[in-house]
Structures are given as structure tokens and as C-alpha cells.
Kinemage of the C-alpha trace (Angstrom):
@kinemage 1
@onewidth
@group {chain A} dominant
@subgroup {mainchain}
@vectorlist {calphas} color= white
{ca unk a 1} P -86.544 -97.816 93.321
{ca unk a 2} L -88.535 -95.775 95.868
{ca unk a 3} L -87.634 -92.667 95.612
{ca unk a 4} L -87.456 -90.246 92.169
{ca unk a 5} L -86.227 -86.732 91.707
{ca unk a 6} L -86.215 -83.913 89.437
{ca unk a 7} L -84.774 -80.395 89.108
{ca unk a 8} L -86.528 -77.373 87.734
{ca unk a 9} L -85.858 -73.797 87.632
{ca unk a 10} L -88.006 -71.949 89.844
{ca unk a 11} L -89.522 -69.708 87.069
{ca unk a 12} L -90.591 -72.581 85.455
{ca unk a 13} L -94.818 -73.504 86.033
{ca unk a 14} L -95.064 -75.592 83.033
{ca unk a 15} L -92.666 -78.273 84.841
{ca unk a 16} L -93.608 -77.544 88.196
{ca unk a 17} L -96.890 -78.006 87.729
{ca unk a 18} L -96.410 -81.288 85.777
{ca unk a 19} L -94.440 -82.689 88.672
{ca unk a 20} L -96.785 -81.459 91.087
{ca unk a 21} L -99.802 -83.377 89.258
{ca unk a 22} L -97.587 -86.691 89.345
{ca unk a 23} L -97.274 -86.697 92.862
{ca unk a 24} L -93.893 -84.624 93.110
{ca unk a 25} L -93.868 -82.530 96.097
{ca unk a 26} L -91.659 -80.027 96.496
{ca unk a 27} L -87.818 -80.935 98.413
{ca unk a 28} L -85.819 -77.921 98.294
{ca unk a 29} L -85.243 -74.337 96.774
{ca unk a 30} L -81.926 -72.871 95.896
{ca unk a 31} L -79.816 -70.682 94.006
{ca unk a 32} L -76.881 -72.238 91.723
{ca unk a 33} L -74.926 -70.465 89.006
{ca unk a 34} L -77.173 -66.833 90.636
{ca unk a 35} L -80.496 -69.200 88.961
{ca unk a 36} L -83.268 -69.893 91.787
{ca unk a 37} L -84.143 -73.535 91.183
{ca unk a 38} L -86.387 -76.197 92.777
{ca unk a 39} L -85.404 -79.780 93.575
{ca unk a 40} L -89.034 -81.974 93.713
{ca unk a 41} L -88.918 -85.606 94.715
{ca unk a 42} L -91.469 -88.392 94.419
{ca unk a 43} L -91.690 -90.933 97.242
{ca unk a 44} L -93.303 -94.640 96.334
{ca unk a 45} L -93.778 -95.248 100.746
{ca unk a 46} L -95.407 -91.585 100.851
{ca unk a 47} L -97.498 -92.554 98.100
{ca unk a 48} L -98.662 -95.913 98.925
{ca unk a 49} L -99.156 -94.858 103.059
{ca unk a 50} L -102.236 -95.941 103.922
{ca unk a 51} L -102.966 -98.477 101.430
{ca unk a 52} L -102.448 -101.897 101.723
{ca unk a 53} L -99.941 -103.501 98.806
């Protein structure tokens, strides 16, 4: 697996903020349903660029 996503609604900083610390950066925003949302995806190349494995 190299890549991980997650959803969030975009009034939510508790979960933001948790992906954000993990290494989540931020994808996309939208609105679904009339609810803005954010899509956040961690990538395992991004994260290991730069180091040797």
C-alpha cells in the first residue's frame, strides 16, 4: 500500500489536525450533500523522498 486517504468535514480541527500531524496533507476541498468537506491523503514515496530505504 502506498498511498492512504481520509475524509473529514471541513469544520472539523480535531481530525484535521490529527491527520495533519501524521503526515496527511491536504488533497481536495468540496461540497457534498451542501457539507464543505476535505479529502487528505498520505503518500509512503512523499514520505520516504530523500531517504534511502
Amino acid at each position: 500500500m502506498k498511498t492512504v486517504g481520509g475524509f473529514t468535514f471541513a469544520d472539523n480541527a480535531g481530525s484535521i489536525r490529527v491527520m495533519e500531524k501524521n503526515g496527511f496533507r491536504l488533497e481536495e476541498r468540496f461540497v457534498e450533500d451542501g457539507v464543505a468537506s476535505c479529502y487528505y491523503v498520505w503518500n509512503l514515496e512523499a514520505e520516504n523522498e530523500g531517504k534511502q530505504v
